[in-house]
C-alpha positions as protocol buffer text, in pm:
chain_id: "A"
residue {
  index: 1
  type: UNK
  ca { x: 558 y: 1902 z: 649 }
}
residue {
  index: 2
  type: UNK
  ca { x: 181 y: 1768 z: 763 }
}
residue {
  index: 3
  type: UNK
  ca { x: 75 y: 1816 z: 368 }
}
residue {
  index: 4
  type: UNK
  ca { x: 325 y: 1537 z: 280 }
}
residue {
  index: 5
  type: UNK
  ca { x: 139 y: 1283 z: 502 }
}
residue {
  index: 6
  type: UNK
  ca { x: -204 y: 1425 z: 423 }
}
residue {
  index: 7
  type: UNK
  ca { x: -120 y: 1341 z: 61 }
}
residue {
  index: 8
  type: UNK
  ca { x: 16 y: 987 z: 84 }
}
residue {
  index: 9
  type: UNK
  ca { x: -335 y: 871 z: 314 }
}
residue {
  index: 10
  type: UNK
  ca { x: -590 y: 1100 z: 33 }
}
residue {
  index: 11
  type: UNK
  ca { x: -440 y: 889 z: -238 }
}
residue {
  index: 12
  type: UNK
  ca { x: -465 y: 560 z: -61 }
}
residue {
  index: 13
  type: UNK
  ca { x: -867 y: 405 z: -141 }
}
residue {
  index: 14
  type: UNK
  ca { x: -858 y: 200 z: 158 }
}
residue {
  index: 15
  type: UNK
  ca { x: -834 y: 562 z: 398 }
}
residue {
  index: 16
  type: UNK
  ca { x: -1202 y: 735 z: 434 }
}
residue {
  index: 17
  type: UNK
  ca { x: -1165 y: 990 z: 699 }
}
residue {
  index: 18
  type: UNK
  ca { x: -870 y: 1180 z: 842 }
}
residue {
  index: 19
  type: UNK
  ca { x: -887 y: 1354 z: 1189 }
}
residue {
  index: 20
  type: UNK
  ca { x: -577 y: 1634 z: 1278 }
}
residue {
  index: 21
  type: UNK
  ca { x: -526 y: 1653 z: 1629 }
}
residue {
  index: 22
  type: UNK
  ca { x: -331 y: 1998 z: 1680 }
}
residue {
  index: 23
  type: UNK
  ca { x: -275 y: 2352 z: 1885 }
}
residue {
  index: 24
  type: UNK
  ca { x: -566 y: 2562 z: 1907 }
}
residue {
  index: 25
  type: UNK
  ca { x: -409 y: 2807 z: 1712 }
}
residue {
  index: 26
  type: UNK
  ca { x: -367 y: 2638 z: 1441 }
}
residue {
  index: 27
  type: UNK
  ca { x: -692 y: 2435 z: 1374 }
}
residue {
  index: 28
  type: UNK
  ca { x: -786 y: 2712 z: 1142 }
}
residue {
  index: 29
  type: UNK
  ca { x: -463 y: 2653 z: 921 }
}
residue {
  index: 30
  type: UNK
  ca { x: -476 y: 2276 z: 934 }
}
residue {
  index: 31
  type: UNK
  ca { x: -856 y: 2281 z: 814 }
}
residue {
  index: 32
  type: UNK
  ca { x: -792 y: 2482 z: 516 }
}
residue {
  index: 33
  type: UNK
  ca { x: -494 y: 2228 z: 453 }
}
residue {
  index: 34
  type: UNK
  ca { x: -686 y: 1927 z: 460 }
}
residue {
  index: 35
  type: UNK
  ca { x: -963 y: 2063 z: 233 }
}
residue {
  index: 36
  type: UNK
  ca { x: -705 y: 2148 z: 3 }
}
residue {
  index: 37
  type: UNK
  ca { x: -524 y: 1835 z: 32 }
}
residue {
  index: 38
  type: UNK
  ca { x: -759 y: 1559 z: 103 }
}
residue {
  index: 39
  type: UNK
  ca { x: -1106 y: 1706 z: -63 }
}
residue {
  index: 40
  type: UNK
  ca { x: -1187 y: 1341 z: -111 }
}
residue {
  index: 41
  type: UNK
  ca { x: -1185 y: 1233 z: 291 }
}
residue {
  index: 42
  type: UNK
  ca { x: -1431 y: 1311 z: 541 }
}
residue {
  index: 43
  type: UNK
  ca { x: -1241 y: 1524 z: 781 }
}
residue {
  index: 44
  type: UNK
  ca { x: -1243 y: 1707 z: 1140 }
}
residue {
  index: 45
  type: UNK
  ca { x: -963 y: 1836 z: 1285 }
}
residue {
  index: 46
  type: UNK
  ca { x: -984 y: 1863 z: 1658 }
}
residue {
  index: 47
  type: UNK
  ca { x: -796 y: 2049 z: 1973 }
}
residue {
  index: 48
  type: UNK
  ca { x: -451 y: 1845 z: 2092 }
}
residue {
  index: 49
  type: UNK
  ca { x: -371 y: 1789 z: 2486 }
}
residue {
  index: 50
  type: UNK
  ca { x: -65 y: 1918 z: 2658 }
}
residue {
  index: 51
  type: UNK
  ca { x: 79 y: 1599 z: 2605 }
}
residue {
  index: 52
  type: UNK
  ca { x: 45 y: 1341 z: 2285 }
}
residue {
  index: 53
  type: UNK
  ca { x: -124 y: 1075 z: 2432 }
}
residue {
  index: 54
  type: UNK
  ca { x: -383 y: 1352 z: 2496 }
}
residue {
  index: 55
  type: UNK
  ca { x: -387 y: 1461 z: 2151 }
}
residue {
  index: 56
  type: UNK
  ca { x: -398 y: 1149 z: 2021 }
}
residue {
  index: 57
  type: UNK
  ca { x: -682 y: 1043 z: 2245 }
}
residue {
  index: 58
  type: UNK
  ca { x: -862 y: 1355 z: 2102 }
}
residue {
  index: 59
  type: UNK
  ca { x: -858 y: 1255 z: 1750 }
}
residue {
  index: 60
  type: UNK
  ca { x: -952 y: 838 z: 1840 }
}
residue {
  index: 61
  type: UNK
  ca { x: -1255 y: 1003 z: 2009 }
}
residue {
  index: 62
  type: UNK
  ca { x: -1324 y: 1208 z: 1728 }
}
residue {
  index: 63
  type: UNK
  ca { x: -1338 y: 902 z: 1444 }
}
residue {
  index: 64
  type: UNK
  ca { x: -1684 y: 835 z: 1327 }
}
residue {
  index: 65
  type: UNK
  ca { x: -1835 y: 505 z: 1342 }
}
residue {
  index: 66
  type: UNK
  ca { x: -1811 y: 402 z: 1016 }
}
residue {
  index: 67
  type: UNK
  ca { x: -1442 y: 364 z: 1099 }
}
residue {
  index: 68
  type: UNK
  ca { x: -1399 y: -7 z: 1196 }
}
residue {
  index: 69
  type: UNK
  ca { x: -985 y: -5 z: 1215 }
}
residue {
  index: 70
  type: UNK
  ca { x: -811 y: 325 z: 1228 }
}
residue {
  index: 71
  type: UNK
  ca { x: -452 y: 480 z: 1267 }
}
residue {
  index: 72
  type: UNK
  ca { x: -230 y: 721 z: 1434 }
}
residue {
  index: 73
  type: UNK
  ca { x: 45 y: 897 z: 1294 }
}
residue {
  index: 74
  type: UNK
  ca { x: 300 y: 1175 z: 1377 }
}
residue {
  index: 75
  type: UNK
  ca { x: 278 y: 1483 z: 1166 }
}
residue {
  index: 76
  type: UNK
  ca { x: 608 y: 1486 z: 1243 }
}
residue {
  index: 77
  type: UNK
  ca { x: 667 y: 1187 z: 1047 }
}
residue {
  index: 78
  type: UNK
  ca { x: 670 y: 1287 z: 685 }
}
residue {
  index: 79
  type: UNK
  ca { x: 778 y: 1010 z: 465 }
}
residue {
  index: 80
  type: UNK
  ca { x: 569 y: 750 z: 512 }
}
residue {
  index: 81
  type: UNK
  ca { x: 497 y: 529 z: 194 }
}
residue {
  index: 82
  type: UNK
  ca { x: 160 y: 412 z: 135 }
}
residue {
  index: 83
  type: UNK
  ca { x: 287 y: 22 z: 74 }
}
residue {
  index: 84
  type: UNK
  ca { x: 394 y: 26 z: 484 }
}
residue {
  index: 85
  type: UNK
  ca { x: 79 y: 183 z: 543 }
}
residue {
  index: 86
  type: UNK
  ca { x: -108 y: -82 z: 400 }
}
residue {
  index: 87
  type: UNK
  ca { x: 156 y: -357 z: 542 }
}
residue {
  index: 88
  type: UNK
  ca { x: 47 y: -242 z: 883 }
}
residue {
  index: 89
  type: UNK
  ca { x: -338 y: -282 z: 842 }
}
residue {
  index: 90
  type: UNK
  ca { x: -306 y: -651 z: 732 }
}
residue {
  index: 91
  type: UNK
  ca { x: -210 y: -743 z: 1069 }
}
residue {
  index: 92
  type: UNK
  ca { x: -528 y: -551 z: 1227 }
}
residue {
  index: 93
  type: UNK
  ca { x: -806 y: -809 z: 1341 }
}
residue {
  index: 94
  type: UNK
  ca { x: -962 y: -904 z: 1698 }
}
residue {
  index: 95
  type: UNK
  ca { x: -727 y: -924 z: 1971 }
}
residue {
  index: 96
  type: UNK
  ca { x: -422 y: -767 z: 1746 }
}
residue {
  index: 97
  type: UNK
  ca { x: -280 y: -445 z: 1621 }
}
residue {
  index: 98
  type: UNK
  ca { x: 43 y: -355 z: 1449 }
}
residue {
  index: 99
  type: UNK
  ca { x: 298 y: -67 z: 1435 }
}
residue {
  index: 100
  type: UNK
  ca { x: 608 y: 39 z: 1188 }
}
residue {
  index: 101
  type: UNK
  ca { x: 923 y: 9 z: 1329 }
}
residue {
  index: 102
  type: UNK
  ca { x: 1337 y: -41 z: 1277 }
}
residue {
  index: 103
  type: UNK
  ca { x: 1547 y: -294 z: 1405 }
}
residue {
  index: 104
  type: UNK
  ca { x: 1733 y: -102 z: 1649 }
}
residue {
  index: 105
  type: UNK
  ca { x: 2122 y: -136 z: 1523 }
}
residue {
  index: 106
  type: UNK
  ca { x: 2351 y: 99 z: 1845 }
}
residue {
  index: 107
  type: UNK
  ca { x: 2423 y: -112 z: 2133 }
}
residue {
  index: 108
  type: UNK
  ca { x: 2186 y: 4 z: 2366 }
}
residue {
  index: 109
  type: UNK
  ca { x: 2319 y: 32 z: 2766 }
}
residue {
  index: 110
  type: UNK
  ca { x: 2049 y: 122 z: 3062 }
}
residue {
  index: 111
  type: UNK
  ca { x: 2201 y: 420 z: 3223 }
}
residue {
  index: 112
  type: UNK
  ca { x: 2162 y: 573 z: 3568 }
}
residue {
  index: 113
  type: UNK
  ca { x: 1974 y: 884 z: 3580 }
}
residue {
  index: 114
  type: UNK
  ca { x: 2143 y: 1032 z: 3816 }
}
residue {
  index: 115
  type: UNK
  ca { x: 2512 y: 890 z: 3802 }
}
residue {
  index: 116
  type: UNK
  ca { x: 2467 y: 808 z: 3468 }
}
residue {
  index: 117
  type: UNK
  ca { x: 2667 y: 455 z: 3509 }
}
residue {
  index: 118
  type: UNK
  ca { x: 2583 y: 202 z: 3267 }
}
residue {
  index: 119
  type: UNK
  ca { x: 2386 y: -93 z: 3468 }
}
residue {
  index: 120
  type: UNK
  ca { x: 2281 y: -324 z: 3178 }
}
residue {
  index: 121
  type: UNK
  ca { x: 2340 y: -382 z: 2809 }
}
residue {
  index: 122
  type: UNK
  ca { x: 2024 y: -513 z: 2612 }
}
residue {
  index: 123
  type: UNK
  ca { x: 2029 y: -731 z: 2371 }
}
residue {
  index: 124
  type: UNK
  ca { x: 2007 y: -539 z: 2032 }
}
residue {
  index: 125
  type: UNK
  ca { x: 1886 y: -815 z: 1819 }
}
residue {
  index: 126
  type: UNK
  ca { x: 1535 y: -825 z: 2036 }
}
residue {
  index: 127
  type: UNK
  ca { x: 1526 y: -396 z: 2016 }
}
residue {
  index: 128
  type: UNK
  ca { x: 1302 y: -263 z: 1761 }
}
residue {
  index: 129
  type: UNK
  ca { x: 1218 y: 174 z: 1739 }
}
residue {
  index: 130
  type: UNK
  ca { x: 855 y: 221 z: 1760 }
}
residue {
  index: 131
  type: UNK
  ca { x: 759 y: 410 z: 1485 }
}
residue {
  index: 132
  type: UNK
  ca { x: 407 y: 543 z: 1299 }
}
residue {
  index: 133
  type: UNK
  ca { x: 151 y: 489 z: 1213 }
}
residue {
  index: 134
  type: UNK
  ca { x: 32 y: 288 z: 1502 }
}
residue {
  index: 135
  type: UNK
  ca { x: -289 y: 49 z: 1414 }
}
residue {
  index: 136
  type: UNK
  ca { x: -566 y: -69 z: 1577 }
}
residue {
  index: 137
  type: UNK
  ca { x: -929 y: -111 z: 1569 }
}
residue {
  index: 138
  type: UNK
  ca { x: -1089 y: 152 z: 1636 }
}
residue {
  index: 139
  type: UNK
  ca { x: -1295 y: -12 z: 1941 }
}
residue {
  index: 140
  type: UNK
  ca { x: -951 y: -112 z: 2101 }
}
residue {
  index: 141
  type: UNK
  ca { x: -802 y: 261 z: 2055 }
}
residue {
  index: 142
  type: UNK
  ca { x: -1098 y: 396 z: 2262 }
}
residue {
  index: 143
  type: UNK
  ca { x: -1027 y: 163 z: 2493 }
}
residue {
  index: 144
  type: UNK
  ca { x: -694 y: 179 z: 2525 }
}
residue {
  index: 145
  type: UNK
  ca { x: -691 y: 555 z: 2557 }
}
residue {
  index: 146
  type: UNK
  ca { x: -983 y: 608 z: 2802 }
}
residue {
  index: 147
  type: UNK
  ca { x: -823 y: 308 z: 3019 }
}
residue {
  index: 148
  type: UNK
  ca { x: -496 y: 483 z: 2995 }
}
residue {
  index: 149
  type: UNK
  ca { x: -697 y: 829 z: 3093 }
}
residue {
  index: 150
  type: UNK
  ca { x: -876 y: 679 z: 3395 }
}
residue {
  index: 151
  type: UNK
  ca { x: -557 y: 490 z: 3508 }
}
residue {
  index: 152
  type: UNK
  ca { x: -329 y: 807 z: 3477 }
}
residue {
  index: 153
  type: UNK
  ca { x: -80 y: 607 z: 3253 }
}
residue {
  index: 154
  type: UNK
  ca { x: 146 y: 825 z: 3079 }
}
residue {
  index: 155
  type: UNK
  ca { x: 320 y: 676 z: 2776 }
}
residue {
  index: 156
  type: UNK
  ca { x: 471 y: 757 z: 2459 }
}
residue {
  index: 157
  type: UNK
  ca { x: 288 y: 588 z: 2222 }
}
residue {
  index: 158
  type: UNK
  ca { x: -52 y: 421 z: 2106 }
}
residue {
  index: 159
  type: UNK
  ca { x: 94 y: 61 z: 2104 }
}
residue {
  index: 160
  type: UNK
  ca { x: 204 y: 90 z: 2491 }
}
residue {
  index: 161
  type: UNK
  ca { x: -156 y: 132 z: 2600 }
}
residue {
  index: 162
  type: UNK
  ca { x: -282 y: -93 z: 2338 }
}
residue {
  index: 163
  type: UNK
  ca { x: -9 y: -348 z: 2520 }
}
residue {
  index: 164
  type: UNK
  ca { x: -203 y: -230 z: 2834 }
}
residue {
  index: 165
  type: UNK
  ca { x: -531 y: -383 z: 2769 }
}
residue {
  index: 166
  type: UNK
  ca { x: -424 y: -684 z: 2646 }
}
residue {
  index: 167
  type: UNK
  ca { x: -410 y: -639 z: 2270 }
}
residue {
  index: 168
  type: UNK
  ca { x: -122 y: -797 z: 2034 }
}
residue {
  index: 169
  type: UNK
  ca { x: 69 y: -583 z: 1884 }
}
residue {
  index: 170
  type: UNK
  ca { x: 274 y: -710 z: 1571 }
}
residue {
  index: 171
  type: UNK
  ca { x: 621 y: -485 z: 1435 }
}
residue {
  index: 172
  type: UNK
  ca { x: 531 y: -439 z: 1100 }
}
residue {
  index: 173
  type: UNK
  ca { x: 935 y: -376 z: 959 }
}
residue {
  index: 174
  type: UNK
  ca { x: 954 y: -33 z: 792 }
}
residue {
  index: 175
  type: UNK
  ca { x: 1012 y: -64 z: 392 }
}
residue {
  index: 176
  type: UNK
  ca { x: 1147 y: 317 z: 377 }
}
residue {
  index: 177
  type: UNK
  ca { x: 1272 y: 581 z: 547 }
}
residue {
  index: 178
  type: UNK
  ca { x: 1046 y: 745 z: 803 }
}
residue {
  index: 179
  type: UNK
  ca { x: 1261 y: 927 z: 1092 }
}
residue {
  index: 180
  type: UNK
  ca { x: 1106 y: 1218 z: 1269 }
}
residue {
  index: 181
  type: UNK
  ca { x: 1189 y: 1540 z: 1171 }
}
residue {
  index: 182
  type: UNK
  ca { x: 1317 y: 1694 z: 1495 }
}
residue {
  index: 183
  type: UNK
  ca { x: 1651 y: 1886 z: 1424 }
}
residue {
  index: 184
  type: UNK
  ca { x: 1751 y: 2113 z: 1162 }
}
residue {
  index: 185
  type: UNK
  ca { x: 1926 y: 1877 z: 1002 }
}
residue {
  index: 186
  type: UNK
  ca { x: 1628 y: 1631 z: 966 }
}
residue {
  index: 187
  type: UNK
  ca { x: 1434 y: 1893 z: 778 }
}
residue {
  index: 188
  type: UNK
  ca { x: 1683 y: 1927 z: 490 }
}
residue {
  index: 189
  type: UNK
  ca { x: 1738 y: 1537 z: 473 }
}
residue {
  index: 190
  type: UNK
  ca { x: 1386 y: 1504 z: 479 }
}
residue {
  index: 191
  type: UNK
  ca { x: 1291 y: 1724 z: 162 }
}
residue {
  index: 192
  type: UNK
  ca { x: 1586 y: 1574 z: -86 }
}
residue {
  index: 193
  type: UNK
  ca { x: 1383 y: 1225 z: 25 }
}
residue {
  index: 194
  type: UNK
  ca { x: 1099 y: 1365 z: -73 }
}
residue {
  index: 195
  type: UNK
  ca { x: 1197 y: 1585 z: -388 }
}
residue {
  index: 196
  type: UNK
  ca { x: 1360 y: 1275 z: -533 }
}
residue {
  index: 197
  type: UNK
  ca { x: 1066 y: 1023 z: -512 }
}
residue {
  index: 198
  type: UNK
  ca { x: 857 y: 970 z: -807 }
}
residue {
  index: 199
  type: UNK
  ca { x: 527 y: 1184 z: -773 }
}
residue {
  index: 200
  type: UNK
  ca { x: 248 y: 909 z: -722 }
}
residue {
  index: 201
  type: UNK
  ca { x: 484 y: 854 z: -412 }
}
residue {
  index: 202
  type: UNK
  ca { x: 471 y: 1192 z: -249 }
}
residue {
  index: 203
  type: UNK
  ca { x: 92 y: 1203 z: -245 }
}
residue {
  index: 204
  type: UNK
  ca { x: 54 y: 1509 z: 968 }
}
residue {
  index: 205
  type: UNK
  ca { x: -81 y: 1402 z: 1488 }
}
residue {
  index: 206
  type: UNK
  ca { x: -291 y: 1210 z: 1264 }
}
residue {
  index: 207
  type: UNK
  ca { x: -557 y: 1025 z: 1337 }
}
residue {
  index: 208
  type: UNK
  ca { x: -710 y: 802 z: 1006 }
}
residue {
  index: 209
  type: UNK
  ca { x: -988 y: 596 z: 987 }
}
């Protein structure tokens, strides 16, 4: 499922370096995947955190300099098109960054933990899911992260520390589909998406500079 993404980011020209953030176990695996994959891109791929802030702060730390502007992406996250990736770095410049996301279409009701009685219902046409890649530059990821290390903010994505430290971040609307694969039933869906898109379109965390 990570080949898919590492595909669609080797055959974009504007992407020069790709960083894998993953299980120890499997750096070994994911290197010989990239080299296959991406031969073109300068490449590292580095040891994840418990947690994926902490593997995503792994593979910021782990971008080169020559990487002005850089993304993060779930592996998990296979059918992302190259024309949102490229939406979403437009809107990268001083004091902003950008994420793909959905307009969030269920009526959405905060919910008691514990009694699990409905308390509020949000207003669904101001509701967007977060989605990735996440982007940034790459000065504003490092910061984000290591403020969000130091503070002991946990979050569940890039763009919530980015918020943190004062940065802009723009919804970039999502063109295509690009759910996470996390049931069964998500893998399946997944690869007819895939298997019926034209080849030039099929060309995983992820961490791109």
């Amino acid at each position: 499922m990570v080949g898919w993404s590492i595909q669609t980011f080797a055959a974009m020209p504007q992407i020069v370096e790709l960083v894998i953030a993953t299980e120890p176990e499997s750096i070994e695996q994911m290197s010989a995947l990239a080299r296959h994959l991406a031969p073109n891109l300068a490449q590292r791929v580095v040891r994840g955190g418990e947690l994926r802030q902490d593997s995503a702060r792994e593979g910021v730390m782990a971008l080169s300099d020559r990487c002005d502007a850089a993304f993060v992406h779930d592996g998990a996250r296979p059918l992302v098109t190259p024309a949102d990736v490229r939406a979403g770095m437009r809107e990268v410049r001083a004091g902003y960054a950008s994420l793909l996301a959905e307009p969030v279409v269920d009526t959405i009701k905060l919910v008691d933990r514990d009694s699990l009685i409905v308390g509020a219902t949000l207003d669904r046409g101001t509701l967007w899911a977060a989605q990735t890649p996440q982007f940034a530059l790459a000065a504003d990821l490092r910061a984000a992260h290591e403020r969000g290390r130091l503070e002991g903010i946990a979050v569940t994505d890039d763009a919530a520390l980015l918020e943190r430290i004062g940065i802009s971040v723009v919804v970039v609307a999502s063109t295509s589909e690009n759910f996470k694969v996390t049931m069964p039933g998500d893998v399946i869906r997944a690869e007819a998406i895939l298997t019926a898109r034209p080849p030039t379109a099929c060309h995983p965390e992820l961490v791109e500079g």
